[in-house]
DRENTOR-260236 format. One record per atom (N, C-alpha, C): residue number from 1; residue in one letter; x, y, z. Coordinates in nm, 2 decimals, always signed. Layout:
! residues N
{node NUM "a" {X Y Z}}
...
***
This chain:
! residues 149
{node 1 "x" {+0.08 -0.12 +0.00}}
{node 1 "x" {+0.00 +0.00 +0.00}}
{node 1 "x" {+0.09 +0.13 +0.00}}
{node 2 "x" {+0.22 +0.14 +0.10}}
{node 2 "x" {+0.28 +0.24 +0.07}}
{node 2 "x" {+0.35 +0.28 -0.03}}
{node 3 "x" {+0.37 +0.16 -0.14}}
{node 3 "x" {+0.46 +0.15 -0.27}}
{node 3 "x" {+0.33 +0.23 -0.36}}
{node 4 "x" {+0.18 +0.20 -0.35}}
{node 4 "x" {+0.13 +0.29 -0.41}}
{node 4 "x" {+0.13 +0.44 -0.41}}
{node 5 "x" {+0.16 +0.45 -0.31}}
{node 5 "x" {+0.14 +0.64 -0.30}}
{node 5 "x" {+0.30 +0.70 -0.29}}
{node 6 "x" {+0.39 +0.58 -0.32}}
{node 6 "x" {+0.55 +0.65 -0.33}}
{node 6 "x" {+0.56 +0.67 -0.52}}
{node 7 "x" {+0.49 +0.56 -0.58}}
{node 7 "x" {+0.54 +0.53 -0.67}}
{node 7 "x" {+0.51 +0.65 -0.75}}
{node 8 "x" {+0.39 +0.71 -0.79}}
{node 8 "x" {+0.36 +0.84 -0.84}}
{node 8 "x" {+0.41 +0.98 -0.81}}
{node 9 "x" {+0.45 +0.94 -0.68}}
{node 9 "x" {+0.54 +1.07 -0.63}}
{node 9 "x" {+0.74 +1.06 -0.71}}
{node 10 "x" {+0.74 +0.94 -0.72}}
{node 10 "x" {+0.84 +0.92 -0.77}}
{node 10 "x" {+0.85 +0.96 -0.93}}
{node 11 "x" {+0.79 +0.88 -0.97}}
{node 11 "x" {+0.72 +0.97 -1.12}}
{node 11 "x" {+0.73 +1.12 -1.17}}
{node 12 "x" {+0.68 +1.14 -1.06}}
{node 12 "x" {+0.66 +1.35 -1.08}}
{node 12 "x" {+0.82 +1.39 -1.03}}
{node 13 "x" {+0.83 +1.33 -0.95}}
{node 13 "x" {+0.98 +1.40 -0.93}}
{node 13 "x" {+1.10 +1.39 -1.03}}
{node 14 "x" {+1.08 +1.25 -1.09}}
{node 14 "x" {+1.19 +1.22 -1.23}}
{node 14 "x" {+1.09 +1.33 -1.34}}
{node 15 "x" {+0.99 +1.33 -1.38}}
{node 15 "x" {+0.94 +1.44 -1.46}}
{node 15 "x" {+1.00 +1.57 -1.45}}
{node 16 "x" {+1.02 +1.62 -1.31}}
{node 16 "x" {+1.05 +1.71 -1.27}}
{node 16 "x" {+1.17 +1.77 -1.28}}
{node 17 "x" {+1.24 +1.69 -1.29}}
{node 17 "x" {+1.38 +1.70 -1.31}}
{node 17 "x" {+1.43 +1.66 -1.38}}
{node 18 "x" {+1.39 +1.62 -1.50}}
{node 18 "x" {+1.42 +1.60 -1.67}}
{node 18 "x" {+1.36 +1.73 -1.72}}
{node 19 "x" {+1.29 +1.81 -1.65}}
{node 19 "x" {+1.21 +1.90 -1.71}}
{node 19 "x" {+1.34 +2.02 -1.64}}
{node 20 "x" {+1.39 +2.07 -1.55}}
{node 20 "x" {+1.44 +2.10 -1.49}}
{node 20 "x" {+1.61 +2.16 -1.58}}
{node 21 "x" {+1.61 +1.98 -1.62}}
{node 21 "x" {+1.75 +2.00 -1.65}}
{node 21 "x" {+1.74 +2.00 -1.81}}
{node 22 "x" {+1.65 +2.04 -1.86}}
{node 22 "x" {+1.63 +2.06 -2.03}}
{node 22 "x" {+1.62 +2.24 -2.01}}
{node 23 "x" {+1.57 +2.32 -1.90}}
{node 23 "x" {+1.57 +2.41 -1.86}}
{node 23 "x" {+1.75 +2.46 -1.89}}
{node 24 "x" {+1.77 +2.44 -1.78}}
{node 24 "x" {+1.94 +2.46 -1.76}}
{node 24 "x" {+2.06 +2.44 -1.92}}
{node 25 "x" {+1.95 +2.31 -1.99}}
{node 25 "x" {+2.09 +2.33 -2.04}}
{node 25 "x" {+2.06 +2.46 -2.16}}
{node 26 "x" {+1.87 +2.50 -2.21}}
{node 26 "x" {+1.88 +2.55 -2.32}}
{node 26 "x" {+1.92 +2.69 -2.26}}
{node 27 "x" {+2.00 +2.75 -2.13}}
{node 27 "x" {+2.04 +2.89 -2.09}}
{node 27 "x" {+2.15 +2.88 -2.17}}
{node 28 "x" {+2.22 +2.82 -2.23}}
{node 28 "x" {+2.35 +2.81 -2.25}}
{node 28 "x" {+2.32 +2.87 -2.41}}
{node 29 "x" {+2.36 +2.99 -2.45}}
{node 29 "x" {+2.37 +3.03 -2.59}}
{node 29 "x" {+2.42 +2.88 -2.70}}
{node 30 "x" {+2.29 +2.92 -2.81}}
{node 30 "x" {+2.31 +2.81 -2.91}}
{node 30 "x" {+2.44 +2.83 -3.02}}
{node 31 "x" {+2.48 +2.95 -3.01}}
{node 31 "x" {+2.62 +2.95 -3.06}}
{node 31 "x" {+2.75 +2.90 -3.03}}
{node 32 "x" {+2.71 +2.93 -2.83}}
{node 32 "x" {+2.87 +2.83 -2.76}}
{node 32 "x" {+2.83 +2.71 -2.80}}
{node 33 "x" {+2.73 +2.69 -2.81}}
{node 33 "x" {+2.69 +2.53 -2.77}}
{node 33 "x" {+2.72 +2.44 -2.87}}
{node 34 "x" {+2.76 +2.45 -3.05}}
{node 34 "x" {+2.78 +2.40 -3.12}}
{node 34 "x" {+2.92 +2.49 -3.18}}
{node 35 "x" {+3.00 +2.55 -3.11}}
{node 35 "x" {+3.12 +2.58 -3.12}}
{node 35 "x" {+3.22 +2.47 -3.12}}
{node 36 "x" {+3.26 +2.39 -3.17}}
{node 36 "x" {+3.36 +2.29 -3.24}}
{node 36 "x" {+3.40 +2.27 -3.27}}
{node 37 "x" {+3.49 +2.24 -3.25}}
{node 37 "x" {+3.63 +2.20 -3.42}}
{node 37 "x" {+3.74 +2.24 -3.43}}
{node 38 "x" {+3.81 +2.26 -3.52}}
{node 38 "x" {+3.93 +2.31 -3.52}}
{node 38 "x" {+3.90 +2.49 -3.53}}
{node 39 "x" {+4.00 +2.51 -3.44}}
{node 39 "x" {+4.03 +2.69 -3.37}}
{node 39 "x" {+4.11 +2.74 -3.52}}
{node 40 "x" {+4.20 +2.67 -3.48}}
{node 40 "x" {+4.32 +2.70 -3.61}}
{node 40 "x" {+4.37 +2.56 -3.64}}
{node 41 "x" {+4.50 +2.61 -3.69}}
{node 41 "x" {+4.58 +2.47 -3.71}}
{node 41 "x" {+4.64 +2.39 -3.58}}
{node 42 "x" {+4.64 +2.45 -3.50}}
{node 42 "x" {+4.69 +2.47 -3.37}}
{node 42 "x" {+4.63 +2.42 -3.26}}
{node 43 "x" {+4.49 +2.45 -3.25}}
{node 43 "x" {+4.38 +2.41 -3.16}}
{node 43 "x" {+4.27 +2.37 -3.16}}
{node 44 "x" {+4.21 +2.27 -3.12}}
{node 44 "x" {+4.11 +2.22 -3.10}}
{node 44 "x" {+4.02 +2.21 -3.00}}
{node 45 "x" {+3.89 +2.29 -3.01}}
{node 45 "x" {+3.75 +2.26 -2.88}}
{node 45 "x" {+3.64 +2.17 -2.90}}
{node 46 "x" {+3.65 +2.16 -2.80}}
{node 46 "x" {+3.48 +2.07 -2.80}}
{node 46 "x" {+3.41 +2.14 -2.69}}
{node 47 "x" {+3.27 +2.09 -2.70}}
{node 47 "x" {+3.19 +2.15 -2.57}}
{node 47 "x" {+3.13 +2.01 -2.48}}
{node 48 "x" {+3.15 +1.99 -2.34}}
{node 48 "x" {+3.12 +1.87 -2.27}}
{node 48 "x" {+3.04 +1.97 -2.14}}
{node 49 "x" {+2.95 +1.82 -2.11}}
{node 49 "x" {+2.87 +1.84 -2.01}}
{node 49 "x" {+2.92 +1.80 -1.88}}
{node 50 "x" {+2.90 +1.85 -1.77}}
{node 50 "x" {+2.91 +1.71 -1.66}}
{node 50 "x" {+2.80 +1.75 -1.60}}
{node 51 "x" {+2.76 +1.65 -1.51}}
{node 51 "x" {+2.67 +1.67 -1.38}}
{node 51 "x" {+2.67 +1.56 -1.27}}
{node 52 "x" {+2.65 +1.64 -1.13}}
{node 52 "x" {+2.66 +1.50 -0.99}}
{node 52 "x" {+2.57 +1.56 -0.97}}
{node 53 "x" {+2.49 +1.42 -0.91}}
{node 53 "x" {+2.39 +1.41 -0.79}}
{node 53 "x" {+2.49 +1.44 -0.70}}
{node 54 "x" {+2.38 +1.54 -0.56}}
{node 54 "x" {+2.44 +1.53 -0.45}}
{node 54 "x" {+2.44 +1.70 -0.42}}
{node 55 "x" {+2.49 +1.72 -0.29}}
{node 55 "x" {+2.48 +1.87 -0.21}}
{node 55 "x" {+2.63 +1.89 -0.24}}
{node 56 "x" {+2.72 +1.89 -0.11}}
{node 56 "x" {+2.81 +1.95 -0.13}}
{node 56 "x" {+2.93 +1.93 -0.26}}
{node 57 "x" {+2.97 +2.09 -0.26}}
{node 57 "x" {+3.10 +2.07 -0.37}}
{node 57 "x" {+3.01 +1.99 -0.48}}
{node 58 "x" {+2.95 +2.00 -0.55}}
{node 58 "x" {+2.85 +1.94 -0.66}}
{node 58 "x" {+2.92 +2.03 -0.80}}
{node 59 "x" {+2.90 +2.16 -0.77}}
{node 59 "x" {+2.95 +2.21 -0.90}}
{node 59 "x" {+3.14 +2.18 -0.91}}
{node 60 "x" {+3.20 +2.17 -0.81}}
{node 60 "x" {+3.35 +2.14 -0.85}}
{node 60 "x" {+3.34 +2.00 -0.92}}
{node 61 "x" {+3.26 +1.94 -0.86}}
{node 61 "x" {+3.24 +1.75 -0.91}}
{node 61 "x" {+3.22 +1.76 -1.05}}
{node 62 "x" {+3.14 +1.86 -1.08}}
{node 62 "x" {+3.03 +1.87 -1.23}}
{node 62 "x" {+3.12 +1.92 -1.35}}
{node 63 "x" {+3.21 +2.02 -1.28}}
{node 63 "x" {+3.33 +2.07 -1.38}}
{node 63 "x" {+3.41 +1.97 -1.40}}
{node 64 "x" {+3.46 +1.87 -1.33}}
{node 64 "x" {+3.57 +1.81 -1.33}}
{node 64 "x" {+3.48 +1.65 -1.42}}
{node 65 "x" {+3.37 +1.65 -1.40}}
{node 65 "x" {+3.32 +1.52 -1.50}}
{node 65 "x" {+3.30 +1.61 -1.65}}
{node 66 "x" {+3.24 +1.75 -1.67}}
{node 66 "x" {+3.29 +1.79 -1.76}}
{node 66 "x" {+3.40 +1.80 -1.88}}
{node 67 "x" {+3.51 +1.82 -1.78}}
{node 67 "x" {+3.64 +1.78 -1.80}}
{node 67 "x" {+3.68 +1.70 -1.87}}
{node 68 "x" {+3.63 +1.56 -1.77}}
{node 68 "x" {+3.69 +1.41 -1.84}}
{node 68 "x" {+3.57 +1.35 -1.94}}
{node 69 "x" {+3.43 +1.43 -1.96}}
{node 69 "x" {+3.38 +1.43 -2.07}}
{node 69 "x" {+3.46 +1.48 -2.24}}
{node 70 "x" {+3.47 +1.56 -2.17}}
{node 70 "x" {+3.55 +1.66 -2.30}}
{node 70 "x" {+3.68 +1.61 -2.36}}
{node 71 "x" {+3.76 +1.51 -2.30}}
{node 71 "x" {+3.88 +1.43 -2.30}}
{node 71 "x" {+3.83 +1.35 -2.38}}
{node 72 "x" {+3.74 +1.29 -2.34}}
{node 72 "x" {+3.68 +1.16 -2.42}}
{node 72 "x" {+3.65 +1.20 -2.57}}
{node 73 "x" {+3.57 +1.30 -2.56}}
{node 73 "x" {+3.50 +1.32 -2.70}}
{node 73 "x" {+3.63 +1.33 -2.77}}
{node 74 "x" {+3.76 +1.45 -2.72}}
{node 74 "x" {+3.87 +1.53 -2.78}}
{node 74 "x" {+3.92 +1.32 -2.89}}
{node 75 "x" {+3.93 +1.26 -2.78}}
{node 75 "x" {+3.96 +1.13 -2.81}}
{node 75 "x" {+3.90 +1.10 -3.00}}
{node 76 "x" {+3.82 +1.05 -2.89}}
{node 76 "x" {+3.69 +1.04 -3.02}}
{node 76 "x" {+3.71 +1.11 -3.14}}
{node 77 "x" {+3.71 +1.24 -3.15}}
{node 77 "x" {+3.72 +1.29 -3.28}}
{node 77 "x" {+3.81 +1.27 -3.32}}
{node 78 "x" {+3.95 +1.28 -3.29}}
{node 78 "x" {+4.09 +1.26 -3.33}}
{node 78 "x" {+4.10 +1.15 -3.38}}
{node 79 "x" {+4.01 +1.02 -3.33}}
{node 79 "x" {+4.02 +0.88 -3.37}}
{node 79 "x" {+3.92 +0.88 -3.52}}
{node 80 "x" {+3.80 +0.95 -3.49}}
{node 80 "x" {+3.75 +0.97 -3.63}}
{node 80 "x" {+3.82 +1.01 -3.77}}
{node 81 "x" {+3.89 +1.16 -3.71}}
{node 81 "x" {+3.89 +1.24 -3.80}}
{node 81 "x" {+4.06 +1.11 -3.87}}
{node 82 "x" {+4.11 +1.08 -3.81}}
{node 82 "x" {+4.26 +0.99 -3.83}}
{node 82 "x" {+4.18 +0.84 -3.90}}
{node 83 "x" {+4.14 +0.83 -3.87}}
{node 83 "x" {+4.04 +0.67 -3.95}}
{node 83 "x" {+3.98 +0.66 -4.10}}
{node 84 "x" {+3.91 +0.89 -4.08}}
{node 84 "x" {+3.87 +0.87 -4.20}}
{node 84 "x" {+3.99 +0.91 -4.30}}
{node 85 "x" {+4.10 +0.96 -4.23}}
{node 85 "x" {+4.22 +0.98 -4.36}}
{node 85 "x" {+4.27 +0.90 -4.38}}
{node 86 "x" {+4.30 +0.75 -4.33}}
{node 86 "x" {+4.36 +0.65 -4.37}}
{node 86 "x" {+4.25 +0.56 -4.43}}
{node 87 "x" {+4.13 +0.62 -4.38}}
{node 87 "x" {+4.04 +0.49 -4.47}}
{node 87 "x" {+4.01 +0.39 -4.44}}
{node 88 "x" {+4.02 +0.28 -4.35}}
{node 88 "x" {+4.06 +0.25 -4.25}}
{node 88 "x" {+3.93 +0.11 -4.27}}
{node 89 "x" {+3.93 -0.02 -4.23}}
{node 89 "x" {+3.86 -0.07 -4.23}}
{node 89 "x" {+3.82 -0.10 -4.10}}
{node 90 "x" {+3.68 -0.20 -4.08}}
{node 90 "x" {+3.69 -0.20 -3.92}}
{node 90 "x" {+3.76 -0.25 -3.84}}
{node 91 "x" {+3.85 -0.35 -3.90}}
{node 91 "x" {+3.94 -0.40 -3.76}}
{node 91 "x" {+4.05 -0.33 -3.78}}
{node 92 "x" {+4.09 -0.18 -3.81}}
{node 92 "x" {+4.19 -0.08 -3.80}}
{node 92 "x" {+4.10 +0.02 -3.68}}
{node 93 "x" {+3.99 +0.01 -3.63}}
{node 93 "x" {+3.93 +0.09 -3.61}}
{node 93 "x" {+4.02 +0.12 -3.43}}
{node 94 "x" {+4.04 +0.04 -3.38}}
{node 94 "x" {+4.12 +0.00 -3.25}}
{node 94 "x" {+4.25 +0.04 -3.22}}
{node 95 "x" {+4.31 -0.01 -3.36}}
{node 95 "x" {+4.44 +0.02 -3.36}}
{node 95 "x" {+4.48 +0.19 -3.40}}
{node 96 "x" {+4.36 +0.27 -3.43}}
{node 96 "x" {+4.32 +0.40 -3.47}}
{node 96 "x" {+4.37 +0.48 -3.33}}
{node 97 "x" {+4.25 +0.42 -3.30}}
{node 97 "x" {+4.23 +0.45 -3.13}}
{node 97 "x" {+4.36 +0.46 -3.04}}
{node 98 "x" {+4.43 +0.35 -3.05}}
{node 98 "x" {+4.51 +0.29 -2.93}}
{node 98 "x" {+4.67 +0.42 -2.96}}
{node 99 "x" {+4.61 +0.43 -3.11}}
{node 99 "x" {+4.73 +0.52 -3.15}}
{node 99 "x" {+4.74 +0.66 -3.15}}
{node 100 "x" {+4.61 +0.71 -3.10}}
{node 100 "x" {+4.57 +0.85 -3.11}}
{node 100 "x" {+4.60 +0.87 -2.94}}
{node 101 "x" {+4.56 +0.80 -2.86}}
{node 101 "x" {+4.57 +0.80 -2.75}}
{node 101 "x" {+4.69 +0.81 -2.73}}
{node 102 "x" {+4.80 +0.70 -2.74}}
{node 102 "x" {+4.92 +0.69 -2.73}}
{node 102 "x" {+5.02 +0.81 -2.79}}
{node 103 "x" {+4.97 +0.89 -2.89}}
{node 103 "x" {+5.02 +1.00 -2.93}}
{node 103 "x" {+5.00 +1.15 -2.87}}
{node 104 "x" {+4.86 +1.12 -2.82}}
{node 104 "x" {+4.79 +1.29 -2.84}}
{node 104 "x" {+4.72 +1.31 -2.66}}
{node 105 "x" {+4.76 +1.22 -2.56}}
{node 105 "x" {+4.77 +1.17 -2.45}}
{node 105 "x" {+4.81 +1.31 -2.31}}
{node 106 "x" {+4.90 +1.36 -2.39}}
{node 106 "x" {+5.01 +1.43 -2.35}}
{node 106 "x" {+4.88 +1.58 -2.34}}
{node 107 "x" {+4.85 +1.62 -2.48}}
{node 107 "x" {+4.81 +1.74 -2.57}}
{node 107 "x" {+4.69 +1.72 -2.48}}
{node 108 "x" {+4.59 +1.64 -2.48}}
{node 108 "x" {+4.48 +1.59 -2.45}}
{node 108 "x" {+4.44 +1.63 -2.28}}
{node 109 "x" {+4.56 +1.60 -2.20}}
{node 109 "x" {+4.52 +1.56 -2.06}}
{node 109 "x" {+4.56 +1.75 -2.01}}
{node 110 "x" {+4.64 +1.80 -2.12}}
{node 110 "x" {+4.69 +1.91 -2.05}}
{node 110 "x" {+4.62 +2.07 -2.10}}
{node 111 "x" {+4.46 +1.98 -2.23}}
{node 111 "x" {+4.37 +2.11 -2.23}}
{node 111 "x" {+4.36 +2.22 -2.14}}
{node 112 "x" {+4.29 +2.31 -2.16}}
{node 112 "x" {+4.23 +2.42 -2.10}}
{node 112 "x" {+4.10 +2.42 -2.11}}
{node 113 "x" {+4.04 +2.41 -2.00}}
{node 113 "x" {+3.88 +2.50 -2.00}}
{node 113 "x" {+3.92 +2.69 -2.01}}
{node 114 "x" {+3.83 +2.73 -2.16}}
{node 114 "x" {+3.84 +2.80 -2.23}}
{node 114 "x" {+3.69 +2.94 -2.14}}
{node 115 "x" {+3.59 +2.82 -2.14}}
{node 115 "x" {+3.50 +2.88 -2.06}}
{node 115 "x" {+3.42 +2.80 -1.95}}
{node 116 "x" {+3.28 +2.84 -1.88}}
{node 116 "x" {+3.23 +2.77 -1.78}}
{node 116 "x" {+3.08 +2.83 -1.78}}
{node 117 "x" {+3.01 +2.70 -1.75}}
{node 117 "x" {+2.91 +2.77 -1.73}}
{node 117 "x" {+2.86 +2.71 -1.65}}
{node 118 "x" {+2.83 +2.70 -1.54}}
{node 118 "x" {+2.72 +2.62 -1.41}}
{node 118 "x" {+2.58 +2.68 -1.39}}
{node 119 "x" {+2.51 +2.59 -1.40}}
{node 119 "x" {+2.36 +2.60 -1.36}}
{node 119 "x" {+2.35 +2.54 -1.24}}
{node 120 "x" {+2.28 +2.60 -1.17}}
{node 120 "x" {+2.20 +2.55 -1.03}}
{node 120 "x" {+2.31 +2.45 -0.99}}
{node 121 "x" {+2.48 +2.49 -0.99}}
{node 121 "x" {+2.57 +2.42 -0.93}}
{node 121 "x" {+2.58 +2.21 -0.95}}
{node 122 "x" {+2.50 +2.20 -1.05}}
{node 122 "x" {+2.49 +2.05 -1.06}}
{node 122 "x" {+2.51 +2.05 -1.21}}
{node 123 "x" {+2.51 +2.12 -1.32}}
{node 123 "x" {+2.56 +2.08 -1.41}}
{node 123 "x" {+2.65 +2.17 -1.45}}
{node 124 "x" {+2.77 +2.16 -1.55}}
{node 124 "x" {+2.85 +2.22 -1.60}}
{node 124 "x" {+2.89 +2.21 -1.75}}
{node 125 "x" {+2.85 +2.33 -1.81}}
{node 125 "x" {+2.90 +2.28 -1.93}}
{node 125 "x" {+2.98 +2.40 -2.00}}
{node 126 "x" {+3.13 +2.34 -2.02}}
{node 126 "x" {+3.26 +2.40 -2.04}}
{node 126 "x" {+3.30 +2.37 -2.18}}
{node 127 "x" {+3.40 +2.48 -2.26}}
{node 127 "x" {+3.42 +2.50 -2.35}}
{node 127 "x" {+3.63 +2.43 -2.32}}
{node 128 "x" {+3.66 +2.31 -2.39}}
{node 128 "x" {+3.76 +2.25 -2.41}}
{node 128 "x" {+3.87 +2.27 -2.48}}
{node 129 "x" {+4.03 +2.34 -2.48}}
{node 129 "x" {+4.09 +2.34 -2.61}}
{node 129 "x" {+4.18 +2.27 -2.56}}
{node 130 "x" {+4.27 +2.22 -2.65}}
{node 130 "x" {+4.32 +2.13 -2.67}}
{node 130 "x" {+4.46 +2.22 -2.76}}
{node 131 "x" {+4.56 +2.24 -2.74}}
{node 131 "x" {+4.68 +2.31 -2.84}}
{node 131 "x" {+4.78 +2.23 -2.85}}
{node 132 "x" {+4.84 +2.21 -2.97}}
{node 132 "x" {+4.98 +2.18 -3.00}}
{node 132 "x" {+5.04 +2.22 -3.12}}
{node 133 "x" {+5.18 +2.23 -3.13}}
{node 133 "x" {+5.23 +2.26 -3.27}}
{node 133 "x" {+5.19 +2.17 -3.39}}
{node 134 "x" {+5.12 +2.25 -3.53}}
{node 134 "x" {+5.04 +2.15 -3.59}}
{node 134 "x" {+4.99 +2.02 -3.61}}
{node 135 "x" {+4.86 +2.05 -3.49}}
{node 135 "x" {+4.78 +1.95 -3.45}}
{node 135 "x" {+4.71 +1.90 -3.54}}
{node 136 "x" {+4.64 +2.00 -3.58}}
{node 136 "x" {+4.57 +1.90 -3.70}}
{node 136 "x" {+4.60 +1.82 -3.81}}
{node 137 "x" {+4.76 +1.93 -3.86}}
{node 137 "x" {+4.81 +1.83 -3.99}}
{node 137 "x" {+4.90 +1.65 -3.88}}
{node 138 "x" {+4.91 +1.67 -3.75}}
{node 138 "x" {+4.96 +1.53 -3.70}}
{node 138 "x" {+4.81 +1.45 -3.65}}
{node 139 "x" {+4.70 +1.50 -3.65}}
{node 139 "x" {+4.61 +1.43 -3.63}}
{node 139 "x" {+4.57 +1.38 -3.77}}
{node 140 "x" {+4.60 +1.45 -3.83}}
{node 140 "x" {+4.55 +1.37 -3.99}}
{node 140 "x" {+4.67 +1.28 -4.07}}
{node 141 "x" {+4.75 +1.33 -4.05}}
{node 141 "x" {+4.87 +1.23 -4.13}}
{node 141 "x" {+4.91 +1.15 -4.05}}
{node 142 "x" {+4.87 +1.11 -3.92}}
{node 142 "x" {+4.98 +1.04 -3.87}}
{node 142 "x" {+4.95 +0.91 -3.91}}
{node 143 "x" {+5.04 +0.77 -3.88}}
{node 143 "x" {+5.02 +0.63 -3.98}}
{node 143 "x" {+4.97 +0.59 -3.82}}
{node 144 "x" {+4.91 +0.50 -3.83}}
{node 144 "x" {+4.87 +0.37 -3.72}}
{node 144 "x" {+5.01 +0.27 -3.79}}
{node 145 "x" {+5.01 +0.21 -3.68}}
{node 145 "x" {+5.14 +0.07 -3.64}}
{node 145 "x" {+5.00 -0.02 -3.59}}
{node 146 "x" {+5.08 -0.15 -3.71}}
{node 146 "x" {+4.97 -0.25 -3.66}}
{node 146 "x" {+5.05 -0.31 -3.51}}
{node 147 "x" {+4.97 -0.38 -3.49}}
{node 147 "x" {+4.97 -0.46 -3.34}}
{node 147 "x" {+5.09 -0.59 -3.40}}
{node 148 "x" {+5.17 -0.64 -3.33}}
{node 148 "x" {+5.29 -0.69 -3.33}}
{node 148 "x" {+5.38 -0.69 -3.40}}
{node 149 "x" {+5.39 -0.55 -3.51}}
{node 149 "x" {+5.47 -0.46 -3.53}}
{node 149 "x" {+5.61 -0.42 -3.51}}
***
């Protein structure tokens, strides 16, 4: 009997806060928010989210999952953008990967948050760059080494 009158209350409160956090994120200008790509030859941003449940220090938590969101994607594209200039079939797709990481590792972990934005201290969503000396032309030319190589 008490799972009936929790269970609708539980309902409205997840409503509530999908509704809540669709609020927060459209504050964020639609221009930062699809700001991407290559800066120059030199630099690269992405835009990542974070967010923690929870009270204290929430927004320090939210930046720093931000952060290691934005690492990931930076990943990601580099592995894309390097896959589609070699062409790459799918079992290169790994060895893409293993090799972007192992190169751009360095470049990657030692970004900048460029900007910040916190809503209601639980979510954060920050503007990522990424610099090195001709990044783009070593993200696009560089060769993958196959595995026992």
């Amino acid at each position: 009997m008490k799972i009936m009158k929790t269970a609708p209350c539980i309902v409205i409160f997840c409503i509530a806060m999908v509704a809540g956090c669709g609020n927060n994120l459209r504050t964020v200008d639609d221009h930062e928010r699809w700001r991407s790509g290559w800066v120059n030859a030199h630099s690269f941003r992405v835009q990542a989210v974070g967010a923690i449940r929870g009270t204290a220090g929430s927004g320090r938590n939210s930046r720093h999952a931000a952060v290691e969101m934005a690492k990931k994607i930076v990943t990601e594209n580099f592995t894309a953008a390097r896959y589609s200039a070699i062409r790459g079939d799918a079992r290169s797709y790994r060895n893409v990967r293993a090799e972007v990481i192992r190169e751009f590792s360095h470049v990657i972990n030692n970004g900048k948050v460029v900007s910040a934005n916190t809503g209601s201290g639980k979510i954060c969503t920050i503007m990522y760059e990424v610099h090195g000396d001709r990044l783009q032309e070593k993200v696009l030319n560089g060769q993958v080494h196959e595995e026992g190589k």
